[in-house]
C-alpha positions as CSV (number, residue, x, y, z in Angstrom):
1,X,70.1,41.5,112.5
2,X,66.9,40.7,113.9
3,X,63.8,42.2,111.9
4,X,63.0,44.3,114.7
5,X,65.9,46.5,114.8
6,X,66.5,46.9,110.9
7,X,62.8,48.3,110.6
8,X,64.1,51.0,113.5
9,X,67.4,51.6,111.4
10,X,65.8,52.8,108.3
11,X,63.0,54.1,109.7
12,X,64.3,57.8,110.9
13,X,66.0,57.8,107.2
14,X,62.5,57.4,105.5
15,X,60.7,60.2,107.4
16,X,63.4,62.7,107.5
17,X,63.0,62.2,103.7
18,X,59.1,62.9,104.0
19,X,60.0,65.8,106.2
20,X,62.5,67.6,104.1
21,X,59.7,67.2,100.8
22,X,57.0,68.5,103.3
23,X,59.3,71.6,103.8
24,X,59.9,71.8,100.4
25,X,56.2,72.0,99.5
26,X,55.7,74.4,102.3
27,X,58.5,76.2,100.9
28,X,57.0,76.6,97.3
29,X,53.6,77.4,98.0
30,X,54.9,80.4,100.5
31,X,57.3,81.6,97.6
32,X,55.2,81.2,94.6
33,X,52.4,83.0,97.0
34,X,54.9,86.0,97.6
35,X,56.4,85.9,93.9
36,X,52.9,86.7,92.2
37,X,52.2,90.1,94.0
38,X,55.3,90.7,91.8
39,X,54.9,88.9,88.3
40,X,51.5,87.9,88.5
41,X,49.9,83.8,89.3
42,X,50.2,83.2,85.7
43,X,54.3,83.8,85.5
44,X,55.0,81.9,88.8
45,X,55.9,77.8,88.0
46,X,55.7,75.1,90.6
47,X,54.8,72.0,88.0
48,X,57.2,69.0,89.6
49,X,58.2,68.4,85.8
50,X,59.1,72.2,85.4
51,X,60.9,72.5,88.5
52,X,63.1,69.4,87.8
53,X,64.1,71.1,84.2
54,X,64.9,74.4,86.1
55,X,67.0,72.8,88.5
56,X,70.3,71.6,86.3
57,X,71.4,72.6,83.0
58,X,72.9,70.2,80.2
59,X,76.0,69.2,82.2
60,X,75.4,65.2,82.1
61,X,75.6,63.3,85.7
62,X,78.9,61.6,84.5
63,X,80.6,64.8,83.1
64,X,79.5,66.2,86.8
65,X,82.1,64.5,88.8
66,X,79.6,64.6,91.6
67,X,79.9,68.2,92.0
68,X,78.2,69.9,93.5
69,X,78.2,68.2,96.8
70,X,74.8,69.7,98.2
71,X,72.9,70.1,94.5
72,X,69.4,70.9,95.7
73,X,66.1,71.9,93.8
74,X,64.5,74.9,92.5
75,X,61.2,75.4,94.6
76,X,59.6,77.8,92.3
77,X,60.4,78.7,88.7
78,X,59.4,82.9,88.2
79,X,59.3,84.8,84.9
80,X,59.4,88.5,85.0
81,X,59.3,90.4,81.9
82,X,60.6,93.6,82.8
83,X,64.0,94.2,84.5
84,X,62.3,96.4,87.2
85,X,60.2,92.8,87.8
86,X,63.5,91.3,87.9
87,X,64.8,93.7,90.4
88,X,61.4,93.4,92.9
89,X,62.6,89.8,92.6
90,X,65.5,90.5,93.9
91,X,65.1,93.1,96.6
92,X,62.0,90.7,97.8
93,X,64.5,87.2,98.0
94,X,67.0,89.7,100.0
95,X,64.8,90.6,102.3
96,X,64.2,86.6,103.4
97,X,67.4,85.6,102.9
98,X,66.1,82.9,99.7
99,X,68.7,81.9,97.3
100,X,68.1,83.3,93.7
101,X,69.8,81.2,90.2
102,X,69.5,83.1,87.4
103,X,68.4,80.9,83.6
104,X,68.9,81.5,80.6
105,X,68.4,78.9,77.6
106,X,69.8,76.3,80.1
107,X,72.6,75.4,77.6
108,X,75.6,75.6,79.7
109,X,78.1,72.5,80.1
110,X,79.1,73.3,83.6
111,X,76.7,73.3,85.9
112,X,76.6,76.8,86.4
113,X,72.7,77.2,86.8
114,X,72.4,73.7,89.3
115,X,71.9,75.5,92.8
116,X,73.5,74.1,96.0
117,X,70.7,75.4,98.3
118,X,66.9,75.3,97.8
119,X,66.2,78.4,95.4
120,X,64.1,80.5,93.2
121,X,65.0,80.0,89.3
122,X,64.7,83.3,87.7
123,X,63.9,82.4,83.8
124,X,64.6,85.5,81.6
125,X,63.0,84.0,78.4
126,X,60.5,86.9,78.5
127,X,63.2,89.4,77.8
128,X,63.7,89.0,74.5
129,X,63.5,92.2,72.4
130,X,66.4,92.5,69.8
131,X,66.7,96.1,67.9
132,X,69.7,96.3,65.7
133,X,71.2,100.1,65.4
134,X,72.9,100.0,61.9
135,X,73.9,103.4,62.0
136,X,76.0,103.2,65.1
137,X,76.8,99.5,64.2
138,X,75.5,98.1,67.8
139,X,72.3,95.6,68.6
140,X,70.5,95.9,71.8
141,X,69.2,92.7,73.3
142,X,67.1,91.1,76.1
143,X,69.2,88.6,78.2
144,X,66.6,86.0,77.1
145,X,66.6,86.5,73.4
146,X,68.3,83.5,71.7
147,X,71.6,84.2,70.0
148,X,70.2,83.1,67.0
149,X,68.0,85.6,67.0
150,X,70.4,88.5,67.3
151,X,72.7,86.8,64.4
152,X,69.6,86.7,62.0
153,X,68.6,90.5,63.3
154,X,72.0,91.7,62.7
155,X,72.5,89.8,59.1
156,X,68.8,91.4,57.9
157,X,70.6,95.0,58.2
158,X,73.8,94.0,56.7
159,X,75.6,93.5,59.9
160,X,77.5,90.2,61.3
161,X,77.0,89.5,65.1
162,X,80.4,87.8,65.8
163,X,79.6,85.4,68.6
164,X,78.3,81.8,66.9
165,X,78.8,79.0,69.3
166,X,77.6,75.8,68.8
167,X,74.1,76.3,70.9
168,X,73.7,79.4,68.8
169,X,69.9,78.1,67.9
170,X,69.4,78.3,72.2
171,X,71.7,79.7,74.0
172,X,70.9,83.2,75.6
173,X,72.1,86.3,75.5
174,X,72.5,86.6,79.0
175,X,73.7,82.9,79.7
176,X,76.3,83.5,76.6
177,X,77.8,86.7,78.4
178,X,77.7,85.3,82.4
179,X,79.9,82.6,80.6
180,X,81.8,84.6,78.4
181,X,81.4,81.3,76.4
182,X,83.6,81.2,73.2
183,X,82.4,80.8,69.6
184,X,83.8,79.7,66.1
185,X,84.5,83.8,65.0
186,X,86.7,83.8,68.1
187,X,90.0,84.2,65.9
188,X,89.5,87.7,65.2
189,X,86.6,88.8,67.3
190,X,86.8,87.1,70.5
191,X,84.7,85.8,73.0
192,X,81.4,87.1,74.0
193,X,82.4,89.2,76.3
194,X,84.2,90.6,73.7
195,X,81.0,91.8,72.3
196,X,79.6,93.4,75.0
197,X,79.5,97.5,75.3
198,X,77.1,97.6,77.5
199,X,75.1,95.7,80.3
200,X,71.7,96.6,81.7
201,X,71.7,94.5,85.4
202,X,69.6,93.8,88.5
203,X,71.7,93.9,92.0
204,X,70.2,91.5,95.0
205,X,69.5,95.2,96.2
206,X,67.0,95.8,94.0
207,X,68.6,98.2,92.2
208,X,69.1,98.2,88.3
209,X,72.4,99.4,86.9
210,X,73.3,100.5,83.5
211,X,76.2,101.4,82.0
212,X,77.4,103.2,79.1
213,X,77.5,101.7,75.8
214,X,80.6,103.0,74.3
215,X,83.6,101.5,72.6
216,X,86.1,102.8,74.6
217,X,83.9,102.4,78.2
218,X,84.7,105.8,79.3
219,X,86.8,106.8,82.0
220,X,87.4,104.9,85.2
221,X,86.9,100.8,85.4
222,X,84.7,99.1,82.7
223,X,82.0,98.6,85.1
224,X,79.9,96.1,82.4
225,X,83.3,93.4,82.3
226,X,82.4,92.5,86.0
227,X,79.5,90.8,84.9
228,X,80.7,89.0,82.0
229,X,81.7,85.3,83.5
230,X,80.2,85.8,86.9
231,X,77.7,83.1,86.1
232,X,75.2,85.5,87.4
233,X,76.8,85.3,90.9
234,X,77.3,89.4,91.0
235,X,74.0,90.0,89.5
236,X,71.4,89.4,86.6
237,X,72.1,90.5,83.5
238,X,68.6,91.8,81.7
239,X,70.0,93.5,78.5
240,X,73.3,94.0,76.6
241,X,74.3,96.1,73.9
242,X,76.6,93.9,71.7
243,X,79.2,95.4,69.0
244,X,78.0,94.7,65.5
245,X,80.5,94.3,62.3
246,X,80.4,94.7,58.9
247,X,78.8,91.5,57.6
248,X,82.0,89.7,55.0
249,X,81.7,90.5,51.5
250,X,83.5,87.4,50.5
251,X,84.0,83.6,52.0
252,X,86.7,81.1,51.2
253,X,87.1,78.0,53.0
254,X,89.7,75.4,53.0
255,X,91.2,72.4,54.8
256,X,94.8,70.7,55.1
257,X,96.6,67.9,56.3
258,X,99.5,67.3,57.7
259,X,101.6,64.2,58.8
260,X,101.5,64.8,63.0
261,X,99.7,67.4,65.3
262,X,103.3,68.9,65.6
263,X,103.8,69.7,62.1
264,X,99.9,71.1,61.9
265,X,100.5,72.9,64.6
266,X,103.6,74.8,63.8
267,X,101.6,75.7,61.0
268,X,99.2,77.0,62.9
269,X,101.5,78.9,65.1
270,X,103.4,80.4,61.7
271,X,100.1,82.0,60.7
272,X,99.7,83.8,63.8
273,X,103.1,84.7,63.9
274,X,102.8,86.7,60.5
275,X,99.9,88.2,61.5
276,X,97.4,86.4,59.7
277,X,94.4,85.4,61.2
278,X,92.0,83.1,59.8
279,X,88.0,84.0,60.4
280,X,87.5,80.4,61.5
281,X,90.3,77.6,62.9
282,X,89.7,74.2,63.5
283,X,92.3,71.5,64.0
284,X,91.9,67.9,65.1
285,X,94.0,64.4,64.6
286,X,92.4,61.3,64.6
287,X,93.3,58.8,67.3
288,X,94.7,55.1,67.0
289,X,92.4,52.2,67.3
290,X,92.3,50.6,70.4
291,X,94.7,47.3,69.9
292,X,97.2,49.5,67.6
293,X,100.6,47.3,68.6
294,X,102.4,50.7,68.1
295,X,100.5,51.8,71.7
296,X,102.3,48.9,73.5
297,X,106.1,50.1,72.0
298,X,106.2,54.0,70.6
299,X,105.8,57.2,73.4
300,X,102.1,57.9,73.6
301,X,102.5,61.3,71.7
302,X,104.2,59.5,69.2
303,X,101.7,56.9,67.8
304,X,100.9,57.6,64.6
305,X,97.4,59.0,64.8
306,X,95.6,58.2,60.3
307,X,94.9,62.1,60.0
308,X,95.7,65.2,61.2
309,X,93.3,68.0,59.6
310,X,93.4,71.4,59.4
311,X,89.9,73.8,58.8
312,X,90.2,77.3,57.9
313,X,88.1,80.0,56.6
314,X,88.7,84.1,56.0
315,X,85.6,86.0,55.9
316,X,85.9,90.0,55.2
317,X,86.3,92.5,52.4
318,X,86.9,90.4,48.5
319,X,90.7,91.7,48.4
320,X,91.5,91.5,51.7
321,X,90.5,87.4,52.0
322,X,92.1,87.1,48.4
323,X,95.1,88.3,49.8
324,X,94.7,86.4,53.0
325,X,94.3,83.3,51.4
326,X,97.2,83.4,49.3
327,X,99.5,84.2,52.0
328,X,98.2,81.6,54.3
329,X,98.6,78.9,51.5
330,X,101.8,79.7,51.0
331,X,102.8,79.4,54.4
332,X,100.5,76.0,55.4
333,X,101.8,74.6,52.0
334,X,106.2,75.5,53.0
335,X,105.2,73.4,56.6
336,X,103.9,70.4,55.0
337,X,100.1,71.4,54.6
338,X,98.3,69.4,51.4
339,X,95.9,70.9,50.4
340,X,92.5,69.3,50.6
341,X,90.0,72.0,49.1
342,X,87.3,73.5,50.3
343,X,84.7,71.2,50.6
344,X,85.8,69.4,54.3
345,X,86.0,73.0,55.4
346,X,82.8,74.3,53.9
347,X,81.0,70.8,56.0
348,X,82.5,71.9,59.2
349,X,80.4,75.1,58.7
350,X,77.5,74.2,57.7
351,X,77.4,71.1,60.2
352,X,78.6,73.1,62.7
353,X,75.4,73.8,64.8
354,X,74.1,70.0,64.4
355,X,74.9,68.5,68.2
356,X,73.0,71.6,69.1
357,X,69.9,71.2,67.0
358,X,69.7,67.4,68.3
359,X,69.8,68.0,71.4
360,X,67.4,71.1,71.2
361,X,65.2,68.3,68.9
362,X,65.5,65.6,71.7
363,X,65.7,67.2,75.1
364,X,65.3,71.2,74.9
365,X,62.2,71.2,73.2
366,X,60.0,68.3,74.8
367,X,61.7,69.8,78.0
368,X,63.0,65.8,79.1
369,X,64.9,66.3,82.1
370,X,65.2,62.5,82.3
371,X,67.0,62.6,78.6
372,X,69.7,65.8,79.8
373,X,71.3,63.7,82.8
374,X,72.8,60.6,81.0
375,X,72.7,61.7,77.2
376,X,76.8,62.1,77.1
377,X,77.6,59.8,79.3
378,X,81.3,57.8,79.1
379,X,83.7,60.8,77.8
380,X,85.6,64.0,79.0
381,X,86.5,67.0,77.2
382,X,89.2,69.4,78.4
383,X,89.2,73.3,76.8
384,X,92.3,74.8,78.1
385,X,94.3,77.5,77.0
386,X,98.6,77.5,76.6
387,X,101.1,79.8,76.1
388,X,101.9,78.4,72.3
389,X,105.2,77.8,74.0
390,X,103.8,75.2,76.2
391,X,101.0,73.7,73.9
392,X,102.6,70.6,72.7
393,X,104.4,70.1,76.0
394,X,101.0,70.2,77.8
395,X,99.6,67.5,74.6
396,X,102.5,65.4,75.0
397,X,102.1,65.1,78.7
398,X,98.3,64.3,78.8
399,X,98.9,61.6,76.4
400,X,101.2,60.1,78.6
401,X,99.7,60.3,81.8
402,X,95.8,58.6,80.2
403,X,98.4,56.1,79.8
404,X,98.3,55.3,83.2
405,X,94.3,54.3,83.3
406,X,93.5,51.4,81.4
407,X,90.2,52.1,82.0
408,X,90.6,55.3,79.8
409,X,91.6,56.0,76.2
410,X,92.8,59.5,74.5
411,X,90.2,60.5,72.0
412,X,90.7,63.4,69.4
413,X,93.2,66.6,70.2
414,X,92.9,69.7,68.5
415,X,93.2,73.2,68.3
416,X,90.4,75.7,68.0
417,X,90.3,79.2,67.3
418,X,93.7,80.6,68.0
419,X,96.8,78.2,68.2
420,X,96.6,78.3,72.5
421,X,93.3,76.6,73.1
422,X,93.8,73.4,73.1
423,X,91.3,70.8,73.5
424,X,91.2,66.8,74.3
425,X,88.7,64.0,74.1
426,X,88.9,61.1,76.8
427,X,87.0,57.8,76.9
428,X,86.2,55.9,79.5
429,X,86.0,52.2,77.8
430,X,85.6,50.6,81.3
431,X,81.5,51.7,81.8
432,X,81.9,51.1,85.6
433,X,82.5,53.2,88.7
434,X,86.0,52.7,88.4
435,X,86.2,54.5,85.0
436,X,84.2,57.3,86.9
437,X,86.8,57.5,89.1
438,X,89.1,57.7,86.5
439,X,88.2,60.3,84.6
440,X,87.6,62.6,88.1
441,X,90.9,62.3,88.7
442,X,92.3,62.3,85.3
443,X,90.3,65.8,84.4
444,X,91.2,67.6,87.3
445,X,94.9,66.6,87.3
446,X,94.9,68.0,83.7
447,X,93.0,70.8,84.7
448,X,95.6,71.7,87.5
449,X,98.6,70.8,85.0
450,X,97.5,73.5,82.4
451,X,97.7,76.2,85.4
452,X,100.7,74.4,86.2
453,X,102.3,75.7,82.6
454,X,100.8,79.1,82.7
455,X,97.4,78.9,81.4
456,X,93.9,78.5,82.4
457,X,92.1,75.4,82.9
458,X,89.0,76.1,81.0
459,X,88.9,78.9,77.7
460,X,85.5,77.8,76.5
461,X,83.4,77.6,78.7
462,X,82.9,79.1,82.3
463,X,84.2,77.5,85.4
464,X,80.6,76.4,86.8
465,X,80.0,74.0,89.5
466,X,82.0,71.0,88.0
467,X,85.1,73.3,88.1
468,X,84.4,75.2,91.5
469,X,86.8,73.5,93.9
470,X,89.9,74.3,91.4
471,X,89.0,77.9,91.4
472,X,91.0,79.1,94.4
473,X,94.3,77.6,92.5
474,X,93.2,79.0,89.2
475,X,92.3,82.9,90.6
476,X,95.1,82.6,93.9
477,X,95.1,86.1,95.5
478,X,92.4,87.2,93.5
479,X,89.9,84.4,94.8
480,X,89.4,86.4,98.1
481,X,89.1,90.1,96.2
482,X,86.0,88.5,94.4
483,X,84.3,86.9,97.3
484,X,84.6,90.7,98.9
485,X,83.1,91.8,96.0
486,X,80.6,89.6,96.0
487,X,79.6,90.1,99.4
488,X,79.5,94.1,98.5
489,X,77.1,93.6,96.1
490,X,75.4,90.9,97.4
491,X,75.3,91.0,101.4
492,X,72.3,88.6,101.7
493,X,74.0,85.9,99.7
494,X,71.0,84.8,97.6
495,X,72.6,84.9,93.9
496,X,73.8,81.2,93.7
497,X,73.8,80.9,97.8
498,X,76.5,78.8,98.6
499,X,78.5,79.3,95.4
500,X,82.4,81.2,95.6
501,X,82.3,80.7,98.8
């Protein structure tokens, strides 16, 4: 091509680019301008550096699939400290039609914070009060107060908080419930949203809602559960009141292990079925080494894998985990459980919150938006609930079909919790774009096989922008009940423009 007509072919590309960051500047200056008749100049961000931390969350670029198509920046990073400032957020963005994200501690896995249109990031650090209630046994919380900080709130008045995920030292109160993310008490007390009695929220209106925090939620639909998951796509959460329990008089903790998955898992299953269930459940097998000659001849779920290891605990009243304990013993023990002692268990727990605190150590805290795109780059992990029924069916299969990719390999599989949520670890041992391709196609065919068998695709986590074009197939006739919903409460569109939709 003569050097003439290449410099004309790249030309309109380069100042369409220069265009679209002069709008964006324009864009920001006019927003932040508008924003601090609301918060004030001194709670309105436009730093470059700030404003690329705002706009994604710690879902890697590989674990991102791409997705979403359209990912676009936050122009303006606001902090109101009030939920009426929230709300005069709000009503202002509805007027001019600007998309809104809500932020919490920017923990989440999913992408569930990255915005598909140019927006306003909405960071609810500020609200952060925590007041425990001992009498009535119930905490009241800021969306931006840390979960940590409500555990250690609730523990100083005798109390347990019962939602400890692994980002307990900086996930959010808010982020934790618009994700109804899942912790290691989920056994016996459930998921976040589990913990919620109340919700305190800012419509696109302008209008703030509260409901009533009571344990039975009165009469009529339970108004508060409609925000818990919505990734902040129905509204803003600005406080909760969260059930507190009675902290455990007594700990025991202790691991087992068993000769396959199958056998730990029937175990597992037993327990459940007798109606004990442990405070704590963690249950992993170790995979075969790559070169394993019993890869080449045996089914996939069939390979000996060196361990398969069982964590339990049972927290609660001294007779009642006495008696727990010797039950479950009994049973683990009559399925082929040895018993390891306590101390594997008792390192799970106190290790539990380490990934956490490094990556608060070496990306939250020096704020190194650089660090948070590639830091887990090269696996997969899939968190997807089964009827038990189907659970080693569902194993079996996945096994089996990462057999078809050589440029992947089946990492760990385990159970967590309860005896349906099963997880898997995949690697892609290739490091190029075909492995990326790979695992795309290998996560969502899993994804779409656990619906397939009558569970969910994801039980941890929420659904985000990673898992967005599967959520027609996971919600079917539902899917267009919540878009009228949202557009009820939301008739601008500016809470994650673009997003269910």
């Amino acid at each position: 091509m003569p050097e003439g007509n290449r410099h004309r072919d790249t030309e309109p590309s380069e100042t369409g680019e220069a265009a679209l960051d002069r709008r964006f500047e324009h864009l920001s200056r006019q927003w932040a301008a508008g924003l601090a008749h609301i918060v004030g100049e001194s709670r309105v961000i436009t730093d470059p550096d700030e404003l690329a931390w705002a706009s994604r969350d710690a879902l890697d670029d590989y674990r991102a699939f791409g997705r979403p198509r359209t990912a676009a920046p936050v122009l303006v990073v606001v902090q109101p400290g009030t939920a009426q400032e929230v709300a005069r957020v709000l009503a202002w963005a509805s007027s001019r039609r600007i998309p809104v994200v809500p932020r919490g501690g920017g923990t989440g896995v999913m992408g569930a914070t990255i915005p598909v249109k140019p927006a306003v990031a909405i960071d609810l650090s500020r609200l952060d009060e925590v007041r425990v209630d001992r009498e009535n046994m119930r905490i009241e919380a800021g969306a931006g107060a840390t979960l940590a900080r409500v555990a250690q709130a609730a523990e100083a008045e005798g109390l347990l908080f019962a939602h400890d995920p692994w980002s307990l030292s900086i996930a959010t109160v808010g982020g934790a419930i618009s994700t109804n993310g899942m912790g290691y008490l989920f056994g016996p007390y459930g998921k976040m949203g589990d913990q919620v009695l109340a919700l305190e929220v800012a419509l696109a209106d302008g209008t703030v809602l509260r409901t009533r925090p009571t344990l039975s939620g009165g009469p009529g639909p339970m108004l508060h559960k409609l925000f818990v998951g919505a990734e902040g796509i129905f509204g803003v959460i600005t406080r909760a009141w969260l059930r507190a329990w009675p902290a455990p008089e007594a700990k025991r903790f202790a691991s087992f292990r068993f000769d396959s998955f199958a056998a730990g898992f029937h175990a597992v299953a037993a327990l459940w079925r007798a109606g004990i269930v442990p405070t704590v459940l963690d249950m992993s097998d170790t995979p075969p080494e790559p070169g394993d000659p019993a890869l080449a001849t045996l089914p996939a779920d069939q390979v000996q894998r060196e361990i398969t290891e069982l964590h339990v605990a049972f927290f609660g009243l001294r007779e009642t985990v006495a008696a727990l304990w010797e039950r479950a013993e009994r049973e683990l023990a009559a399925l082929g459980g040895k018993l390891l002692g306590s101390g594997p268990a008792e390192n799970y727990w106190e290790e539990r919150h380490s990934v956490a605190e490094e990556y608060e150590r070496h990306v939250q805290r020096p704020r190194d938006w650089r660090q948070r795109s590639s830091r887990f780059r090269g696996f997969e992990y899939l968190n997807v609930e089964l009827p038990m029924s189907q659970v080693l069916s569902y194993r079996k299969a996945c096994l089996e079909y990462l057999q078809r990719y050589p440029e992947l390999r089946a990492g760990e599989t385990g159970l967590w919790g309860r005896p349906e949520i099963f997880s898997i670890v995949i690697h892609d041992v290739s490091g190029d774009e075909r492995g990326a391709v790979a695992m795309r196609e290998a996560s969502d065919y899993l994804a779409r096989l656990a619906q397939d068998l009558g569970g969910t695709m994801e039980a941890i986590h929420g659904p985000g922008a990673k898992l967005e074009p599967l959520l027609q197939r996971e919600w079917g006739s539902a899917y267009d009940v919540i878009r009228a919903i949202k557009l009820s409460v939301d008739p601008a569109g500016i809470l994650h423009a673009g997003r269910w939709a």
